[in-house]
FIMAR-541965 format. One record per residue (C-alpha): residue in three letters; x, y, z. Coordinates in nm, 3 decimals, always signed. Each point is the difference from the previous one (the first is absolute). Layout:
BEGIN
{type = ALA X = X Y = Y Z = Z} $
...
//
This chain:
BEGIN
{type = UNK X = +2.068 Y = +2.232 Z = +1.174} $
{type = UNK X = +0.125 Y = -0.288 Z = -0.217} $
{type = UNK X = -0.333 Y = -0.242 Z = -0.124} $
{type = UNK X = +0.089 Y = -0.289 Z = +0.075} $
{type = UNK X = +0.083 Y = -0.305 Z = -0.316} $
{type = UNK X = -0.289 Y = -0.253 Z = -0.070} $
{type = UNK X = +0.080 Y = -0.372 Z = +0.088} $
{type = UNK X = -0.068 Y = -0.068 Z = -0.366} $
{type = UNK X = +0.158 Y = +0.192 Z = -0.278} $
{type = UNK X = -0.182 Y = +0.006 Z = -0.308} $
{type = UNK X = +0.288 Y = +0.058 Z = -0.271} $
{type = UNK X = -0.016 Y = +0.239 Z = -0.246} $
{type = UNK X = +0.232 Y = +0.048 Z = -0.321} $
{type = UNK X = +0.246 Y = +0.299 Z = -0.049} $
{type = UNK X = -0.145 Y = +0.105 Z = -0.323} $
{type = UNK X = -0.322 Y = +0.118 Z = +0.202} $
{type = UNK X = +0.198 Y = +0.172 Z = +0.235} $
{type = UNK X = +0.150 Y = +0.228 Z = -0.310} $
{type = UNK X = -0.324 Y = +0.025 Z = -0.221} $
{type = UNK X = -0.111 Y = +0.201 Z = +0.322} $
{type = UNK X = +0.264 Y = +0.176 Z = +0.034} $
{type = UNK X = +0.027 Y = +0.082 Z = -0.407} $
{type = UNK X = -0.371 Y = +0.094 Z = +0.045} $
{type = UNK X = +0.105 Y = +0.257 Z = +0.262} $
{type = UNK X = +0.277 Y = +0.127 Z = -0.199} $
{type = UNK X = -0.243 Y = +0.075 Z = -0.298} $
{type = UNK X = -0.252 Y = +0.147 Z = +0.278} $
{type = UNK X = +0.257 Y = +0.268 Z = +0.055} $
{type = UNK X = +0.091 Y = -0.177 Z = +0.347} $
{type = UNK X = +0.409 Y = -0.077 Z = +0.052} $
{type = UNK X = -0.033 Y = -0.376 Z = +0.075} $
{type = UNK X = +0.340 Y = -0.011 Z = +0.207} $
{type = UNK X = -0.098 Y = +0.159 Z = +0.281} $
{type = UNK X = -0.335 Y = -0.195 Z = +0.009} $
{type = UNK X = +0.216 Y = -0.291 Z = -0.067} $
{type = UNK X = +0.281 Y = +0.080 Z = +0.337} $
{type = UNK X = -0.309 Y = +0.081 Z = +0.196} $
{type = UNK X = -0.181 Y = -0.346 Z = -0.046} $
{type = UNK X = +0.377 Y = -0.147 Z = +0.089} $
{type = UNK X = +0.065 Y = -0.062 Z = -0.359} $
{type = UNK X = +0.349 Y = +0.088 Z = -0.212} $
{type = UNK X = -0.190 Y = +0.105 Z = -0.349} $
{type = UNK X = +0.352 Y = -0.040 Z = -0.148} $
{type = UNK X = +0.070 Y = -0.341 Z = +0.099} $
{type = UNK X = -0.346 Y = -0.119 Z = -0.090} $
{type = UNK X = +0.087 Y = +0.107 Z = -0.364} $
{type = UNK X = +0.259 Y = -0.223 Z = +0.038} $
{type = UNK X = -0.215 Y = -0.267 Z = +0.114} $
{type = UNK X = -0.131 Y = -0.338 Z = -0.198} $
{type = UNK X = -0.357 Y = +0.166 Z = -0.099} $
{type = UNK X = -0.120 Y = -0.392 Z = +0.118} $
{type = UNK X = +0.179 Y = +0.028 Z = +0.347} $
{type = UNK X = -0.285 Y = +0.020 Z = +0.270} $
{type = UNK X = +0.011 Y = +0.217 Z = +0.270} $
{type = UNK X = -0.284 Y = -0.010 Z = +0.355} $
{type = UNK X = -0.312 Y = +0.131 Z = -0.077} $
{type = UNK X = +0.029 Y = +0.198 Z = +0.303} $
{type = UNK X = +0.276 Y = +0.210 Z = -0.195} $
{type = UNK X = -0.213 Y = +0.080 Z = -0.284} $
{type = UNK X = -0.294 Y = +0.122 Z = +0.212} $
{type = UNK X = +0.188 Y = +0.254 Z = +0.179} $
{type = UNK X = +0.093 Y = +0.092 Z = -0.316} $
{type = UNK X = -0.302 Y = +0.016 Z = -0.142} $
{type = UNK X = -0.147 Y = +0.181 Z = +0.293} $
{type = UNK X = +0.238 Y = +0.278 Z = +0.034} $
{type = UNK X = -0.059 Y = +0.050 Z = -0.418} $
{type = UNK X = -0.329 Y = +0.055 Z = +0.061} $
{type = UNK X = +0.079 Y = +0.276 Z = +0.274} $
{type = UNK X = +0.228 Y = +0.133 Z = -0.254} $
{type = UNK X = -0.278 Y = +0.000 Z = -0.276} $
{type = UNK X = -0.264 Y = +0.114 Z = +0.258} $
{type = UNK X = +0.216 Y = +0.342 Z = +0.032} $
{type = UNK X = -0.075 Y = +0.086 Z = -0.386} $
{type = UNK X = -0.346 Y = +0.071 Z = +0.163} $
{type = UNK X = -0.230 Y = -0.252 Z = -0.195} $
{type = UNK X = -0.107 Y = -0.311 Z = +0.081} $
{type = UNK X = +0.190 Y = -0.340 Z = -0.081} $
{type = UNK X = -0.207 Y = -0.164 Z = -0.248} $
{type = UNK X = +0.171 Y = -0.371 Z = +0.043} $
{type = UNK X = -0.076 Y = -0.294 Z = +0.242} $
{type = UNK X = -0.337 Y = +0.203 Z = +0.080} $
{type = UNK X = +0.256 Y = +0.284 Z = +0.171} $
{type = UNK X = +0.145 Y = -0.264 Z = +0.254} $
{type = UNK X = +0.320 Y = +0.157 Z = +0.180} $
{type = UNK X = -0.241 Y = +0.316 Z = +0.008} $
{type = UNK X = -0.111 Y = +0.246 Z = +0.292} $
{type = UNK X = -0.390 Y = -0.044 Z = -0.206} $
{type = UNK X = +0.076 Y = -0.420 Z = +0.022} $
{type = UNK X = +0.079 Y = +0.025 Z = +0.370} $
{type = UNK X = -0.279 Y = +0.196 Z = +0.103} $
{type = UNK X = -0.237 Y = -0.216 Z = -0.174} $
{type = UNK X = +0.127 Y = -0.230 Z = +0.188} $
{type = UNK X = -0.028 Y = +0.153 Z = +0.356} $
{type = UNK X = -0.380 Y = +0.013 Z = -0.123} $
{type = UNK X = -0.091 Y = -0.360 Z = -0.067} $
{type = UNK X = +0.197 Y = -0.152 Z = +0.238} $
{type = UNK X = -0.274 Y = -0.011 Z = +0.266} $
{type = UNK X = -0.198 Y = -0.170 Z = -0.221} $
{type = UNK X = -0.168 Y = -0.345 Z = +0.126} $
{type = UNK X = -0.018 Y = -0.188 Z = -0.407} $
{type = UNK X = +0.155 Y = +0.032 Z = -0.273} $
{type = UNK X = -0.340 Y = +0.140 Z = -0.160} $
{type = UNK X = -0.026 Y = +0.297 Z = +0.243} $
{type = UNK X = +0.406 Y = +0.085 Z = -0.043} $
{type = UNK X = -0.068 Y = +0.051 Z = -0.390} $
{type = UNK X = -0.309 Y = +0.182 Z = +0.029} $
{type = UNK X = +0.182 Y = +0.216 Z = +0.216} $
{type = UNK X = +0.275 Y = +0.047 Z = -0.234} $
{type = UNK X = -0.237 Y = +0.014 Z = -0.271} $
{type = UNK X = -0.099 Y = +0.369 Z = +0.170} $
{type = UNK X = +0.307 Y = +0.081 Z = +0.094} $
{type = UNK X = +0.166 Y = -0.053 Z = -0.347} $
{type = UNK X = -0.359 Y = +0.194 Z = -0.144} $
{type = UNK X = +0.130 Y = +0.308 Z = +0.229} $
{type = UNK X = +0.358 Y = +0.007 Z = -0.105} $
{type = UNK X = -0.140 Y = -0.075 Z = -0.414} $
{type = UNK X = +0.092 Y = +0.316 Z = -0.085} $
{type = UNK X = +0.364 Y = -0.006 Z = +0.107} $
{type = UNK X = +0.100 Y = -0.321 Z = -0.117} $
{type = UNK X = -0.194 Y = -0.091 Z = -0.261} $
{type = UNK X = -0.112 Y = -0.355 Z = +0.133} $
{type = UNK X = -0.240 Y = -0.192 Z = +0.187} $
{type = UNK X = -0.154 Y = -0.324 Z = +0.075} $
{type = UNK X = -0.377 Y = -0.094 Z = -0.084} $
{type = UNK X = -0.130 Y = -0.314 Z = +0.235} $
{type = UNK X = -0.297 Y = -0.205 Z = -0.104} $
{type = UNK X = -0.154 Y = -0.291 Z = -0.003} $
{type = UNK X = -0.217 Y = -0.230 Z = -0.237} $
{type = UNK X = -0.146 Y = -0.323 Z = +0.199} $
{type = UNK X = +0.309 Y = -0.226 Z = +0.081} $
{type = UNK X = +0.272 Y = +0.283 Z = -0.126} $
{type = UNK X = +0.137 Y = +0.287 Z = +0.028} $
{type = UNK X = +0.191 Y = +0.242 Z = -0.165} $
{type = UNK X = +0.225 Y = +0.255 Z = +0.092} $
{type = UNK X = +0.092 Y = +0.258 Z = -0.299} $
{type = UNK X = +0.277 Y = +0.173 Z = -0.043} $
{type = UNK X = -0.074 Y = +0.343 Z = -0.133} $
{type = UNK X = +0.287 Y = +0.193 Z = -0.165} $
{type = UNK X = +0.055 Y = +0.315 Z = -0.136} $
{type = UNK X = +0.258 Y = -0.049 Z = -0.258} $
{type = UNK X = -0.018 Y = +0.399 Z = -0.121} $
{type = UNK X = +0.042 Y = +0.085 Z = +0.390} $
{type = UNK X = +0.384 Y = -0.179 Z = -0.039} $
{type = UNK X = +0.213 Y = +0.343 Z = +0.029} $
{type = UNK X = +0.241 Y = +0.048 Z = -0.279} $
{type = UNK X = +0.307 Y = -0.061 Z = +0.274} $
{type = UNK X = -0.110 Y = -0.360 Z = +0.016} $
{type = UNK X = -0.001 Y = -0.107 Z = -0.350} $
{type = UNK X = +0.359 Y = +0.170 Z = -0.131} $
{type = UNK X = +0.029 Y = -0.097 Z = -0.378} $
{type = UNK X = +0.327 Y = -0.215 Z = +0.053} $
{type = UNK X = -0.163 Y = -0.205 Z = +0.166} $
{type = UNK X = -0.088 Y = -0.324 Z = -0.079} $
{type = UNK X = -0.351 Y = -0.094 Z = +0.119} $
{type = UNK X = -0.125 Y = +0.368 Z = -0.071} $
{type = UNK X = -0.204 Y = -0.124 Z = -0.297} $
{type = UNK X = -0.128 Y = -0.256 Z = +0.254} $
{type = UNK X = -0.032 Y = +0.225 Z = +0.324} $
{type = UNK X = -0.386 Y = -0.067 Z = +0.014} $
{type = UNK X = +0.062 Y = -0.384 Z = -0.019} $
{type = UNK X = +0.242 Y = -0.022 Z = +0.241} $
{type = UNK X = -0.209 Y = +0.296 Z = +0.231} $
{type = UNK X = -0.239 Y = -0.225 Z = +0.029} $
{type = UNK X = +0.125 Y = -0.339 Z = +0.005} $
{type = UNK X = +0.215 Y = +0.074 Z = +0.279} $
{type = UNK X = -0.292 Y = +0.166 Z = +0.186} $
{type = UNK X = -0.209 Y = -0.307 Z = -0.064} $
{type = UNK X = +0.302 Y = -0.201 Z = +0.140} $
{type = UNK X = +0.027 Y = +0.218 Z = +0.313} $
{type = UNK X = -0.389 Y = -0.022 Z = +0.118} $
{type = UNK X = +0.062 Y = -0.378 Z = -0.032} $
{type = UNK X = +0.278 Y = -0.023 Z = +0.203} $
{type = UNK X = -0.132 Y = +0.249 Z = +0.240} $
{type = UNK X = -0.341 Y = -0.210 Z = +0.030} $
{type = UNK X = +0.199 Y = -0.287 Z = +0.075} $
{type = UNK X = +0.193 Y = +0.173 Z = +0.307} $
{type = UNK X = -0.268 Y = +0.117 Z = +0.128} $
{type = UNK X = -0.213 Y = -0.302 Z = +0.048} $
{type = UNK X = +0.326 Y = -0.230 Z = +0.018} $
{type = UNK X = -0.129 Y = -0.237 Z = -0.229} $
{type = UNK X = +0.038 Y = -0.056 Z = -0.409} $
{type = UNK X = -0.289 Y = +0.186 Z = -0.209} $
{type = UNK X = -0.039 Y = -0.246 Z = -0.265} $
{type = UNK X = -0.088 Y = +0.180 Z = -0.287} $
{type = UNK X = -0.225 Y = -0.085 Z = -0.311} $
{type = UNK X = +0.079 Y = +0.194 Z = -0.226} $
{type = UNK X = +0.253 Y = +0.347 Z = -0.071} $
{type = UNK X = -0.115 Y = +0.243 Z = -0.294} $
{type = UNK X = +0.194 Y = +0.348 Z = -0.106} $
{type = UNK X = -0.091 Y = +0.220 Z = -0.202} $
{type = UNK X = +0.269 Y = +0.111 Z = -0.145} $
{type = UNK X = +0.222 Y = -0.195 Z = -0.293} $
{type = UNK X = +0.302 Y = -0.254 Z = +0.090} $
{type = UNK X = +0.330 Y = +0.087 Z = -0.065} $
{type = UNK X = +0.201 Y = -0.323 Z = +0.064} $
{type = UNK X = -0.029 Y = -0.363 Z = +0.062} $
{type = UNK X = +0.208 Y = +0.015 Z = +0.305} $
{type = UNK X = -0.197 Y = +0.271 Z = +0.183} $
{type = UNK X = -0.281 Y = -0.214 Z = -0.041} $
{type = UNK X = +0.141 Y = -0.311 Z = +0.096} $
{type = UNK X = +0.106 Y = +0.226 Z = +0.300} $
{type = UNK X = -0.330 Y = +0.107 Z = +0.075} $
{type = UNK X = -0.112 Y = -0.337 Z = -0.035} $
{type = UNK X = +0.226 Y = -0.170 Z = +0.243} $
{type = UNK X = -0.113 Y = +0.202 Z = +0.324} $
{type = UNK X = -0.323 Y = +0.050 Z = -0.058} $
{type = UNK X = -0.088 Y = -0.382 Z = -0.143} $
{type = UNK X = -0.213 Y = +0.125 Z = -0.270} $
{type = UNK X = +0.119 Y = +0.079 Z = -0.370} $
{type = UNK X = -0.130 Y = +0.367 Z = -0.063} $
{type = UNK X = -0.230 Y = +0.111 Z = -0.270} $
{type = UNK X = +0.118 Y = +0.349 Z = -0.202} $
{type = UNK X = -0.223 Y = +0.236 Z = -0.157} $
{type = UNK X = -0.233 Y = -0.058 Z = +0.234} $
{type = UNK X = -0.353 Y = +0.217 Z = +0.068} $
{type = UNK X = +0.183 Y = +0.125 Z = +0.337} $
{type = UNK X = +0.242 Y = -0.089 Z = +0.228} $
{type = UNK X = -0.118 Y = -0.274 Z = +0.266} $
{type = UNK X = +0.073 Y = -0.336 Z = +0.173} $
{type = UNK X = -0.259 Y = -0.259 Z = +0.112} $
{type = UNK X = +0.004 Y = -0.190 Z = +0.322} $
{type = UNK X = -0.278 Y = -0.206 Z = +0.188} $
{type = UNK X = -0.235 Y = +0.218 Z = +0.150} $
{type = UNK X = +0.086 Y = -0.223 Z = +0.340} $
{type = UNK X = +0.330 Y = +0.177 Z = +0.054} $
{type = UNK X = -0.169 Y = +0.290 Z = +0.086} $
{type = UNK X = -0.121 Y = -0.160 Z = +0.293} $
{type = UNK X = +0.409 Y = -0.073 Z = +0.097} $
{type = UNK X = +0.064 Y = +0.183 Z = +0.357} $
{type = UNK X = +0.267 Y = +0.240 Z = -0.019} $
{type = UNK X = +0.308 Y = -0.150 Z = +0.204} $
{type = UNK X = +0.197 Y = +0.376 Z = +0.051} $
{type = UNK X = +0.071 Y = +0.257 Z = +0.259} $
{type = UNK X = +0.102 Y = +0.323 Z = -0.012} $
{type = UNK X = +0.343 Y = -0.156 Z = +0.146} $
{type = UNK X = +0.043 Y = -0.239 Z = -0.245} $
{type = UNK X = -0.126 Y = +0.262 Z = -0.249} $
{type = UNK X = +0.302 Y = +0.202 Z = +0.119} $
{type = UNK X = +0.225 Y = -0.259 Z = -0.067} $
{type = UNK X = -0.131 Y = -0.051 Z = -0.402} $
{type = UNK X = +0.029 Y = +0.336 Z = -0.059} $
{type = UNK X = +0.348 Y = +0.032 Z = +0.102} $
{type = UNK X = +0.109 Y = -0.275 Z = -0.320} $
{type = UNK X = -0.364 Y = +0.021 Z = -0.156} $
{type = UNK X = +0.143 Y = -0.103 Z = -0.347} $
{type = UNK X = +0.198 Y = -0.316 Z = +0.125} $
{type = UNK X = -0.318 Y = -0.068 Z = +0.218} $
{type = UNK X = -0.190 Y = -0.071 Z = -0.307} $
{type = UNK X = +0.274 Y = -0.140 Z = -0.221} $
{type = UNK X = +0.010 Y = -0.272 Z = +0.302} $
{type = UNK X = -0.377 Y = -0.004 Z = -0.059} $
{type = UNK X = -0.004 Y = -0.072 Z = -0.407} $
{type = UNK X = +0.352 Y = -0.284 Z = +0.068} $
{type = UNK X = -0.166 Y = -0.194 Z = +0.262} $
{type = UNK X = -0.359 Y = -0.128 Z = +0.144} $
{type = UNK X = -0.142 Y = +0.203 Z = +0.259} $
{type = UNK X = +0.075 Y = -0.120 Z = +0.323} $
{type = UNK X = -0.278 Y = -0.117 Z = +0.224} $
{type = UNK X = +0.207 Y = -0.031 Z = +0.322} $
{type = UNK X = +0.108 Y = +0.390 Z = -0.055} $
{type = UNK X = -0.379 Y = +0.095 Z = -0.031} $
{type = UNK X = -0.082 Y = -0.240 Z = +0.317} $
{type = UNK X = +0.263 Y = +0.240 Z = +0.194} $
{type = UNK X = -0.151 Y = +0.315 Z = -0.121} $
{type = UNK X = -0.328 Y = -0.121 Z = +0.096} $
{type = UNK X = +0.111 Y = -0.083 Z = +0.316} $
{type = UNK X = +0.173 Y = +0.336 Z = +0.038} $
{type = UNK X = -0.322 Y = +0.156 Z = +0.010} $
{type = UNK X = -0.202 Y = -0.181 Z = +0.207} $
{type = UNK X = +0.228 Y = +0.057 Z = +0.288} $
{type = UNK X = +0.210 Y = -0.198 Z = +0.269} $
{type = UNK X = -0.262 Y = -0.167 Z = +0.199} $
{type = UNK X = -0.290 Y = -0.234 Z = -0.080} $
{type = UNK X = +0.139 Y = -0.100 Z = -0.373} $
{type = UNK X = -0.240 Y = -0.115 Z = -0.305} $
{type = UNK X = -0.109 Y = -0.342 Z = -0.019} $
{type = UNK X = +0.143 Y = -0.199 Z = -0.258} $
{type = UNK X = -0.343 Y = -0.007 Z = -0.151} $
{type = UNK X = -0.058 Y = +0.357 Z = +0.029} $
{type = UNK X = +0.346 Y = +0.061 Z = -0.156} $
{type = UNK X = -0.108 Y = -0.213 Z = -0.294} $
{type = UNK X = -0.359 Y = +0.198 Z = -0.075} $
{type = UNK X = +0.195 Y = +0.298 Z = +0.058} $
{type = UNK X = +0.284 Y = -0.092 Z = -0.327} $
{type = UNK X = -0.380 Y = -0.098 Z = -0.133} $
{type = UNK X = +0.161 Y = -0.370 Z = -0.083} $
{type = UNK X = -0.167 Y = -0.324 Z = +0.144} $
{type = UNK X = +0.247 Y = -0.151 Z = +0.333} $
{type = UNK X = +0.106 Y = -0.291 Z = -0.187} $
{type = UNK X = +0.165 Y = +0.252 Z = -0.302} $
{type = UNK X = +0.158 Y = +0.222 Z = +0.264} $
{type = UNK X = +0.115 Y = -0.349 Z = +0.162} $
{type = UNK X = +0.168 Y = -0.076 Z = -0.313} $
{type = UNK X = +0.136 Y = +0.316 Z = -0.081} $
{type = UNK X = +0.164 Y = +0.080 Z = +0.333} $
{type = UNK X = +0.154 Y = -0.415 Z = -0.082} $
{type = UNK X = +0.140 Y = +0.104 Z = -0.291} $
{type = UNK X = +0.167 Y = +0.297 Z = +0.144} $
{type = UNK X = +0.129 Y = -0.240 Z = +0.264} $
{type = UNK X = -0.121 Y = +0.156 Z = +0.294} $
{type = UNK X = -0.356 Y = -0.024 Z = +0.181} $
{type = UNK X = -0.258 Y = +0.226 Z = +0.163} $
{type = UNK X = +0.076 Y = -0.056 Z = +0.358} $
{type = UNK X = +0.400 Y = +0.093 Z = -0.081} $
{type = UNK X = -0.090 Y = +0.333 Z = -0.186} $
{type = UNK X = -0.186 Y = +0.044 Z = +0.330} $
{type = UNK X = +0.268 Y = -0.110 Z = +0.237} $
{type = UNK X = +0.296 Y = +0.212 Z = -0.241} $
{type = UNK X = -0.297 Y = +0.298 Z = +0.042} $
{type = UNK X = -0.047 Y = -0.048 Z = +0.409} $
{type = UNK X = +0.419 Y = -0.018 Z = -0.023} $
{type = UNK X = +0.108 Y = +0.311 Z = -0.120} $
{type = UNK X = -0.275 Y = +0.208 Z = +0.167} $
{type = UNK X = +0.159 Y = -0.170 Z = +0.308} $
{type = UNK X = +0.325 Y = +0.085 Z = -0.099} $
{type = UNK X = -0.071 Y = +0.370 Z = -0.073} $
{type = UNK X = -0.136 Y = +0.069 Z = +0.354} $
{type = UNK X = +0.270 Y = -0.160 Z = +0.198} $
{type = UNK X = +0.251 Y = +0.226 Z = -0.209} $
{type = UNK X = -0.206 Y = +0.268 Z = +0.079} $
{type = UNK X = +0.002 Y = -0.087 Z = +0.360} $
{type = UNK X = -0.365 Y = +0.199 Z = +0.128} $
{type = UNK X = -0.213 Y = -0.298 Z = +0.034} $
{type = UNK X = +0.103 Y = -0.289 Z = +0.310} $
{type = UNK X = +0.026 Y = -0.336 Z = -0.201} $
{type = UNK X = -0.354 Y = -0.092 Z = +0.207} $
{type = UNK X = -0.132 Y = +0.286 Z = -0.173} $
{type = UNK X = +0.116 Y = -0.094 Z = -0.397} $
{type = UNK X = -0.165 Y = -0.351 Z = +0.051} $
{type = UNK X = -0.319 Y = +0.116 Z = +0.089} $
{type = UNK X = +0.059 Y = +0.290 Z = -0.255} $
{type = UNK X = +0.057 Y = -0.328 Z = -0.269} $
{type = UNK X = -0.326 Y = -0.235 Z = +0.155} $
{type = UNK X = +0.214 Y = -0.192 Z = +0.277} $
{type = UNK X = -0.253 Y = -0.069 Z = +0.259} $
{type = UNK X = +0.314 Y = -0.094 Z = +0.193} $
{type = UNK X = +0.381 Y = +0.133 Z = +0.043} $
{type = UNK X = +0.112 Y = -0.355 Z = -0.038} $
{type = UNK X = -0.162 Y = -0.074 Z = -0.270} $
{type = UNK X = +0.158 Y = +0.306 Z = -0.193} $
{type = UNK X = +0.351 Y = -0.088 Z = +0.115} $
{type = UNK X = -0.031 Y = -0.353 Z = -0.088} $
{type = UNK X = -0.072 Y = +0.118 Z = -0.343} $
{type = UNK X = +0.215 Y = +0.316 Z = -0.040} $
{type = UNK X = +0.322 Y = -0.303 Z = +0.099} $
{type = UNK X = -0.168 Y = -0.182 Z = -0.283} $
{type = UNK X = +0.011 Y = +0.255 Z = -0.247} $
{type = UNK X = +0.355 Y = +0.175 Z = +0.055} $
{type = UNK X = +0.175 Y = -0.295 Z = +0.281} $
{type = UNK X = -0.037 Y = +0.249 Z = +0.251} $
{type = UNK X = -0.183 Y = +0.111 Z = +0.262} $
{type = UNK X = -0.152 Y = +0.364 Z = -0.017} $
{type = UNK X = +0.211 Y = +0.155 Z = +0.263} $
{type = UNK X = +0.307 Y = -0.181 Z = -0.147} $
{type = UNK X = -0.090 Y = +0.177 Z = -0.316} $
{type = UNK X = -0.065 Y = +0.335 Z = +0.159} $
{type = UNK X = +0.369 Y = -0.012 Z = +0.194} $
{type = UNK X = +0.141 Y = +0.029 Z = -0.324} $
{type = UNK X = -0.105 Y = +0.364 Z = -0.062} $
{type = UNK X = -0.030 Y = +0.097 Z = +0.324} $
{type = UNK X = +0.198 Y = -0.068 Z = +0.409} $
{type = UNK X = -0.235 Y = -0.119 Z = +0.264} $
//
């Protein structure tokens, strides 16, 4: 099945594309076959402008299927906090029930305990009157000896860079999961910094400068964001997983988007009797007039997330053709089958059974 491309591509340089594929060279992985699978011509990317950018999307399938690759050398991958992994997507599966952001990391807090052993990392949750803390606990003696090949160039940095991109993950992950920005007050690591640039990296897409030689590994965050309702299902988990690594490099480029949490929200509270814009509101735990001026500044509104919602829910039964049109209105709230088709015409310019005639013959 091919995943389909994100509206938005997030651009990312050639030179990344070959430091990962130089890394898995020096891993004892042959790159070019990683390279053809992810759709990519290693040699012609040699040949490439190390500035030109390429879609995101390109470089997290290639990410993803280097961490399959790395995964087969039967340890765990100790960058990005093992994201691309089997042990990242089944943590995952485990928190996505979760109703706040609080309960998702104390979940993964015990999973991450339970898999300690094998990967050498977890996360530590807590909280001190109005903030919290989430550590970042790394191992850098459990980084396998495959990882951390002397040509290369961060190896006398691999603890840094183990945990500054694992910091970087959790914050981007937070973020998806809630749909909203976690501003953050502060980012310490305990480990020294090896260049200017990574730091100015660091800096840019997580908004805080981070400290080095740090007690431990953590980053701050208002104690209220725990309180942030989760916005996922296990569909739209699906769908993350399948290009988890451009998922969250969309997440660090870009603010959270409140109409895509709206949609997930609405996801799971069914097709019929929807939330009240006030309910929706307590529910992203923001006051009406903020989500008012959010959903404004993402040009759209509360009652068109609903009507797009009601739309395509429409539009996916009459394709499927087992429910009479009568029968999807009062499925969606329509006290009345004129009432639906007035508004299904509204939505799409035709009528339901106009819409169902193309897919099927009366």
């Amino acid at each position: 099945m091919t995943t389909a491309k994100p509206d938005i591509q997030h651009e990312i340089p050639v030179r990344k594309f070959l430091r990962l594929l130089d890394y898995l060279e020096k891993v004892g992985i042959e790159p070019a076959p990683i390279a053809k699978r992810g759709g990519l011509d290693m040699n012609r990317l040699i040949q490439e402008d190390p500035d030109t950018l390429l879609p995101g999307y390109r470089y997290s399938s290639l990410y993803e299927l280097a961490a399959e690759e790395m995964q087969k050398l039967n340890v765990a991958v100790p960058w990005g906090a093992g994201i691309g992994s089997d042990i990242f997507h089944f943590m995952c599966y485990s928190i996505i029930n979760c109703q706040t952001l609080e309960e998702a990391l104390r979940r993964a807090e015990r999973y991450q305990r339970m898999v300690y052993p094998m990967t050498g990392y977890h996360i530590i949750l807590s909280v001190d009157g109005d903030t919290a803390e989430l550590r970042y606990h790394f191992d850098n003696n459990t980084i396998k000896p495959q990882f951390m090949p002397d040509s290369w160039d961060r190896v006398e940095f691999s603890d840094t860079v183990a945990k500054a991109s694992g910091l970087r993950v959790w914050h981007a992950f937070m973020g998806w999961l809630v749909g909203r920005d976690i501003d953050l007050i502060d980012v310490q690591i305990s480990a020294p910094e090896f260049s200017t640039a990574y730091t100015n990296s660091v800096n840019t897409v997580m908004g805080a400068t981070p400290s080095y030689d740090a007690d431990y590994t953590a980053i701050r965050f208002h104690a209220d964001c725990l309180r942030y309702r989760t916005v996922h299902t296990s569909e739209s988990l699906e769908a993350f997983l399948r290009n988890a690594v451009y998922a969250l490099i969309a997440q660090d480029s870009r603010p959270a988007s409140t109409g895509a949490a709206i949609r997930s929200l609405l996801a799971k509270s069914g097709a019929g009797s929807l939330p009240s814009f006030e309910d929706m509101a307590e529910n992203l735990h923001m006051s009406p007039s903020s989500l008012r001026r959010r959903l404004q500044s993402e040009g759209t509104s509360y009652q068109e997330l609903k009507d797009h919602y009601r739309r395509d829910i429409a539009m996916r039964h009459l394709r499927e053709n087992t429910l009479k049109i009568h029968e999807i209105g009062e499925l969606l709230g329509f006290l009345e089958s004129s009432s639906f088709i007035r508004s299904f015409r509204n939505w799409t310019g035709l009528t339901p059974k106009q819409y169902r005639s193309e897919f099927f013959d009366d």
